[in-house]
C-alpha positions as CSV (number, residue, x, y, z in Angstrom):
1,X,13.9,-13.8,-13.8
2,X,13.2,-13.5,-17.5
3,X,12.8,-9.8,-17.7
4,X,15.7,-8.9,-15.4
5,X,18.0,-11.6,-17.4
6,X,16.4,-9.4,-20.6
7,X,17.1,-6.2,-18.8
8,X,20.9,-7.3,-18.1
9,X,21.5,-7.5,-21.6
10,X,20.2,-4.5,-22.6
11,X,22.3,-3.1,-20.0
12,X,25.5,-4.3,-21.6
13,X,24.5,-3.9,-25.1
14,X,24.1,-0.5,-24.3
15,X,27.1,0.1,-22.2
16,X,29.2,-1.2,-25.5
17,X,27.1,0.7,-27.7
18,X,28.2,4.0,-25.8
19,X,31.9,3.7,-26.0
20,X,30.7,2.9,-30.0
21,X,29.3,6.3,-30.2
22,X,32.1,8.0,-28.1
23,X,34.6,6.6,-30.5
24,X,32.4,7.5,-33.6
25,X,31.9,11.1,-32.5
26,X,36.0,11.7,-32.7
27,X,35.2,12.6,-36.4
28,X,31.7,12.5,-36.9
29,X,29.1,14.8,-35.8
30,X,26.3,13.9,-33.2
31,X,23.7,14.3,-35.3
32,X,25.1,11.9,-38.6
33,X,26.0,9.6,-35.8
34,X,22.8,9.0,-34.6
35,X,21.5,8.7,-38.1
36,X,24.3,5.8,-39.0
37,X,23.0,4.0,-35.3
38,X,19.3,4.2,-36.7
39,X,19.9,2.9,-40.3
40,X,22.6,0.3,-39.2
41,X,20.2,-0.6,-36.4
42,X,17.3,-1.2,-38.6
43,X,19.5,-3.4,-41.1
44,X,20.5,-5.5,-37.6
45,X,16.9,-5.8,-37.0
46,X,15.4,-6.7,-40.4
47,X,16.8,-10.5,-40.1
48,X,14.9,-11.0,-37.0
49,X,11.5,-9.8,-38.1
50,X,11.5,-10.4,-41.8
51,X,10.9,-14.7,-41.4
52,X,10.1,-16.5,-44.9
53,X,6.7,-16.7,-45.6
54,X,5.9,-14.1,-42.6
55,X,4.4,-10.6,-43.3
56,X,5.7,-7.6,-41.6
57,X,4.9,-6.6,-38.2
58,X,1.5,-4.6,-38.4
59,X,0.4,-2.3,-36.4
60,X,-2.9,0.3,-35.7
61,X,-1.0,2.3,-33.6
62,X,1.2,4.5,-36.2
63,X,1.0,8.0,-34.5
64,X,1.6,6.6,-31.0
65,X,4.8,5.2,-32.6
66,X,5.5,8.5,-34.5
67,X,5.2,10.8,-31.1
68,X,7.7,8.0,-29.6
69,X,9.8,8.4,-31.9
70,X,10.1,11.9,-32.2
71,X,10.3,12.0,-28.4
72,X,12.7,9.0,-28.2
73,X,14.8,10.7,-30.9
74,X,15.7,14.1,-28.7
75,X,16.4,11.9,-25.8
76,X,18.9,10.2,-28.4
77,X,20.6,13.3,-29.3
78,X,20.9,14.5,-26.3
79,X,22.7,12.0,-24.6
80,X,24.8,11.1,-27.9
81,X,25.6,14.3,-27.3
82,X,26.8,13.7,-23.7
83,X,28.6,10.6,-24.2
84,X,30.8,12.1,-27.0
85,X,31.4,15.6,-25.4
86,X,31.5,14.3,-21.5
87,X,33.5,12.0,-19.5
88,X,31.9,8.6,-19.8
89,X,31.3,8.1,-16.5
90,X,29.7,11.4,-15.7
91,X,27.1,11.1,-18.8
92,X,26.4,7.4,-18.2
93,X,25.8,8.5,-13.9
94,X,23.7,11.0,-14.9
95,X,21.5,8.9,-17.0
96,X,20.7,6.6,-14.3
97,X,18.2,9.4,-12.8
98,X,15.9,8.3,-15.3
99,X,14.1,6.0,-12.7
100,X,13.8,9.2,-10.6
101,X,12.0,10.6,-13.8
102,X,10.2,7.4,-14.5
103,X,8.4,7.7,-10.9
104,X,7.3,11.4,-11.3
105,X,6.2,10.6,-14.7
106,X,4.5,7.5,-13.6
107,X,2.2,10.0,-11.2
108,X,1.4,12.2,-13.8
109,X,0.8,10.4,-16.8
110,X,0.0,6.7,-15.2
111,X,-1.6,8.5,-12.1
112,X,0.2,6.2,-10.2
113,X,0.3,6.9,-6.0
114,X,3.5,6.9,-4.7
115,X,3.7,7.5,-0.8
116,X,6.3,9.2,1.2
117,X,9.2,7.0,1.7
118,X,9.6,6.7,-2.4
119,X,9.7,10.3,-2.2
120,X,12.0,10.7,-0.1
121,X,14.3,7.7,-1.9
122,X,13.8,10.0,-5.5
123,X,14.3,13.2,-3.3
124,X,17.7,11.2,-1.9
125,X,18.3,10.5,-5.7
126,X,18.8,13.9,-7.3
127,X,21.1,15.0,-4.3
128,X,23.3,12.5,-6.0
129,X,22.7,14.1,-9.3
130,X,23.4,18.0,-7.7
131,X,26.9,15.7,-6.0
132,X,27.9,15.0,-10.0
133,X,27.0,18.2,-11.1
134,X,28.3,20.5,-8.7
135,X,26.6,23.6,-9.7
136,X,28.6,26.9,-8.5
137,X,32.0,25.6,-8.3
138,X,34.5,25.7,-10.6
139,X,33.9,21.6,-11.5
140,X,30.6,22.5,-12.8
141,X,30.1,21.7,-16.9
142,X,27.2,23.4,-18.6
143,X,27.1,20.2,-20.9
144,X,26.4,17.9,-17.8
145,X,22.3,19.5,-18.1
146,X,22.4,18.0,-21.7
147,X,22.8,14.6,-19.7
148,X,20.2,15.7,-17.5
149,X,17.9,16.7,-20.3
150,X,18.2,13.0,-21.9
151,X,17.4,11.0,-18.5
152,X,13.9,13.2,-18.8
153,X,13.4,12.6,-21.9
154,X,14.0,8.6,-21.6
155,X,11.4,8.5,-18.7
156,X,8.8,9.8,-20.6
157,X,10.5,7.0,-23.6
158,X,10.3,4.6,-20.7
159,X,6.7,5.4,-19.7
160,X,5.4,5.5,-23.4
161,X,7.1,1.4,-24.5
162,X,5.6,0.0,-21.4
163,X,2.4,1.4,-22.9
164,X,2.9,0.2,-26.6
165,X,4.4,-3.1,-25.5
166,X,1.0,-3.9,-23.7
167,X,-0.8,-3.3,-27.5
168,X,1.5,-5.0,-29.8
169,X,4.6,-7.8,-29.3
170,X,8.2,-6.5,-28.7
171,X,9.8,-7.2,-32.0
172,X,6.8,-4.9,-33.3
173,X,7.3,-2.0,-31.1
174,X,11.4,-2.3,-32.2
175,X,10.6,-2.2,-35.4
176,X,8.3,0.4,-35.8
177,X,10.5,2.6,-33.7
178,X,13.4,2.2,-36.3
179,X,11.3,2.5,-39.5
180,X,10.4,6.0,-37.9
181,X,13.7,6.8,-36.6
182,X,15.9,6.6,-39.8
183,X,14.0,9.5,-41.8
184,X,13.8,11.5,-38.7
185,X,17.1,11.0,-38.0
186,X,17.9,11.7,-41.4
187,X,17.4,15.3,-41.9
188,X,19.6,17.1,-39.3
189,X,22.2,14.7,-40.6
190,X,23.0,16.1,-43.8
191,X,23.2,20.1,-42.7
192,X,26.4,18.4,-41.0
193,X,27.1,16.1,-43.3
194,X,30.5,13.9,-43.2
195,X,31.4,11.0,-45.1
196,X,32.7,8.4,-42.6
197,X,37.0,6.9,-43.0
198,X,38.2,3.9,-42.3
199,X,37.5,2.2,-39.0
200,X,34.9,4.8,-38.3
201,X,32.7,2.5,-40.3
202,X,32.9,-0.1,-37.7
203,X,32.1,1.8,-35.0
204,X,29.5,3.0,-36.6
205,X,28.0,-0.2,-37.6
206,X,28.6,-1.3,-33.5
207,X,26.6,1.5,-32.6
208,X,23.5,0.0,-34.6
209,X,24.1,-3.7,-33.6
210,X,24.3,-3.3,-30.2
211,X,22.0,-0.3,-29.9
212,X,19.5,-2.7,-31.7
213,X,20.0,-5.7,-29.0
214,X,19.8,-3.1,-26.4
215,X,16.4,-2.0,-27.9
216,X,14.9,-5.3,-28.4
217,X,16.2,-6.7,-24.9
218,X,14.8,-3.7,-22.9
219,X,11.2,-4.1,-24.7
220,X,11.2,-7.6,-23.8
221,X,11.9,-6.7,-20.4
222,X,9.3,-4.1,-19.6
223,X,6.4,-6.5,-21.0
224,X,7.6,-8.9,-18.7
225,X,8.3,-6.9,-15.3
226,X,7.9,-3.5,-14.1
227,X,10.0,-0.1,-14.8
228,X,10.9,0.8,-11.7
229,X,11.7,-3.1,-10.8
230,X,14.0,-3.0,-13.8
231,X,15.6,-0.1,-14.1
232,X,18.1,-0.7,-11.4
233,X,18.9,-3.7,-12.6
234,X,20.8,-1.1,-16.0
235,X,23.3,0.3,-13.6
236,X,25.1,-2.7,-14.3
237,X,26.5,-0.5,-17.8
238,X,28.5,1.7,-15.4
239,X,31.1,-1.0,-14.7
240,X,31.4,-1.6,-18.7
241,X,31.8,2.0,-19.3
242,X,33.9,2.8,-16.3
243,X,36.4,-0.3,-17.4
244,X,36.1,0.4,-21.3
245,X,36.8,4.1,-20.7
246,X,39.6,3.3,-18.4
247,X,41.2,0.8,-21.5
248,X,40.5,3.0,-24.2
249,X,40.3,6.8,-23.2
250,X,42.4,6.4,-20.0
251,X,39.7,8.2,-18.3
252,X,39.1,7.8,-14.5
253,X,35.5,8.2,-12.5
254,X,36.4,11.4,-10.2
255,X,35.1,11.2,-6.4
256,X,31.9,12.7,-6.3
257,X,30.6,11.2,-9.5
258,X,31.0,7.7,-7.9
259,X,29.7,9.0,-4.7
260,X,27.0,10.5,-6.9
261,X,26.3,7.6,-8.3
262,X,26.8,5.7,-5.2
263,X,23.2,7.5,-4.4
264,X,21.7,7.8,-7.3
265,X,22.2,4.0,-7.3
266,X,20.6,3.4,-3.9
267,X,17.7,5.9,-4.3
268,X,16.6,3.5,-7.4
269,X,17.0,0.3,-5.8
270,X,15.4,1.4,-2.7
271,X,12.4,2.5,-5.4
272,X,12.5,-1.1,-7.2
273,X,12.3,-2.4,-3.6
274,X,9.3,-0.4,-2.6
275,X,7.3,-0.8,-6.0
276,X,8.7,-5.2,-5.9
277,X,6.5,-5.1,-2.4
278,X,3.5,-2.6,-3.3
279,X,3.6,-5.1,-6.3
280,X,3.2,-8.4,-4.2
281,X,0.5,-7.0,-1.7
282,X,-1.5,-6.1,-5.1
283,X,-1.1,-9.4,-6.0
284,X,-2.0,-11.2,-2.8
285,X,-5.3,-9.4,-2.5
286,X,-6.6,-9.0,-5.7
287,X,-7.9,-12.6,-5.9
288,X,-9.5,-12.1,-2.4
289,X,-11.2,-8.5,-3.6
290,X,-12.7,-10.4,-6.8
291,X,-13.6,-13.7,-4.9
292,X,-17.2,-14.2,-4.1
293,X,-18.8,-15.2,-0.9
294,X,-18.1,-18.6,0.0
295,X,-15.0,-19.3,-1.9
């Protein structure tokens, strides 16, 4: 109950922290935007791991955290990208295919075994994704692969935290991940280069505080619970994006993007409800494998 309450938050944290970027990137380019949500992140995060008397988080695990970064930080640009440049509810629907993702990864990095049924639920899953994208008719947007591109890219994100957060505690693996982030995120910021007017400023600054609680609520969950239990439990930022981007951009969720997500949706709950049971058999028989004779 912990991690999905955890999870929850994340999910609205980062729901706000997309319309934040979407009305950033009006006048400021992706790249300096996702420089502004790193460095405004990491000044949100500093009061909660810098405690008097307390030394930083440490860490022996620097180049894991540098590859994440780097990896994390493509994903970020790439759906930045989409959530400025795409209908809301199309980038934020195709970015809940990252569970699909997360159970292919899951074979080939984790060498997990997944059986048939959840291959046919992640099968299921990107017929949804082909109903948003609707490649070969005239609906179709190039820009909708970008979206694509960054649910990949977070899978193999989602794949490497679970990994860190078993070596070090959450509010490590947050703030290592921002520490990295700012300088990388730094560089292709100034070849487009724009100072920032006005209220831009605090959308900017939103896009750092609740990209931050996102960050630190979605670590906290995954060292409590599973991925693929937890992922479905993020679709809850469609309903915040689809109502913000109703009030604020006047946008409406077309019909095959919500029957899209409609599947998508069920494919990864289906998953979480396969991998919740394969979970609790594990469970149930593990002390029986390791008991001895007699107990």
């Amino acid at each position: 109950m912990r991690a999905a309450g955890f999870m929850l938050a994340s999910a609205v944290s980062f729901g706000l922290m997309a319309v934040a970027i979407r009305l950033s990137s009006a006048t400021i380019a992706t790249p300096e935007v996702a420089f502004f949500r790193n460095a405004f992140g990491l000044l949100a995060l500093l009061p909660l791991v810098l405690r008097v008397g307390e030394p930083l988080p440490r860490t022996r695990h620097l180049k894991r955290y540098l590859l994440r970064t780097a990896i994390g930080f493509a994903s970020m640009l790439c759906g930045f990208w989409a959530i400025g440049h795409l209908p809301l509810s199309q980038a934020v629907s195709l970015s809940y295919s990252t569970p699909l993702f997360v159970t292919i990864a899951a074979v080939l990095w984790l060498h997990e075994k997944v059986r048939l049924r959840r291959w046919m639920a992640v099968l299921a899953g990107f017929v949804g994704v082909l109903l948003i994208l609707r490649p070969g008719t005239a609906q179709f947007d190039p820009g909708l692969l970008i979206a694509l591109l960054a649910a990949l890219i977070s899978a193999v994100v989602a794949i490497q935290i679970k990994e860190l957060a078993r070596l070090d505690p959450p509010d490590t693996v947050v703030f290592y991940t921002y520490v990295f982030w700012v300088p990388i995120s730094l560089l292709p910021a100034l070849f487009v280069w724009t100072w920032p007017q006005g209220i831009t400023w605090l959308w900017l600054l939103a896009t750092g505080a609740f990209g931050t609680l996102g960050q630190l609520f979605w670590t906290r969950a995954l060292r409590l619970g599973e991925i693929s239990a937890l992922q479905p439990i993020s679709f809850m930022q469609l309903p915040v994006v689809m109502l913000m981007a109703w009030w604020l951009f006047d946008e409406r969720i077309d019909r095959w993007t919500l029957i899209g997500s409609a599947v998508i949706l069920g494919a990864n709950a289906y998953i979480a409800h396969r991998e919740a049971v394969l979970a609790r058999r594990a469970a149930s028989t593990a002390p029986t494998a390791g008991a001895k004779p007699g107990e």
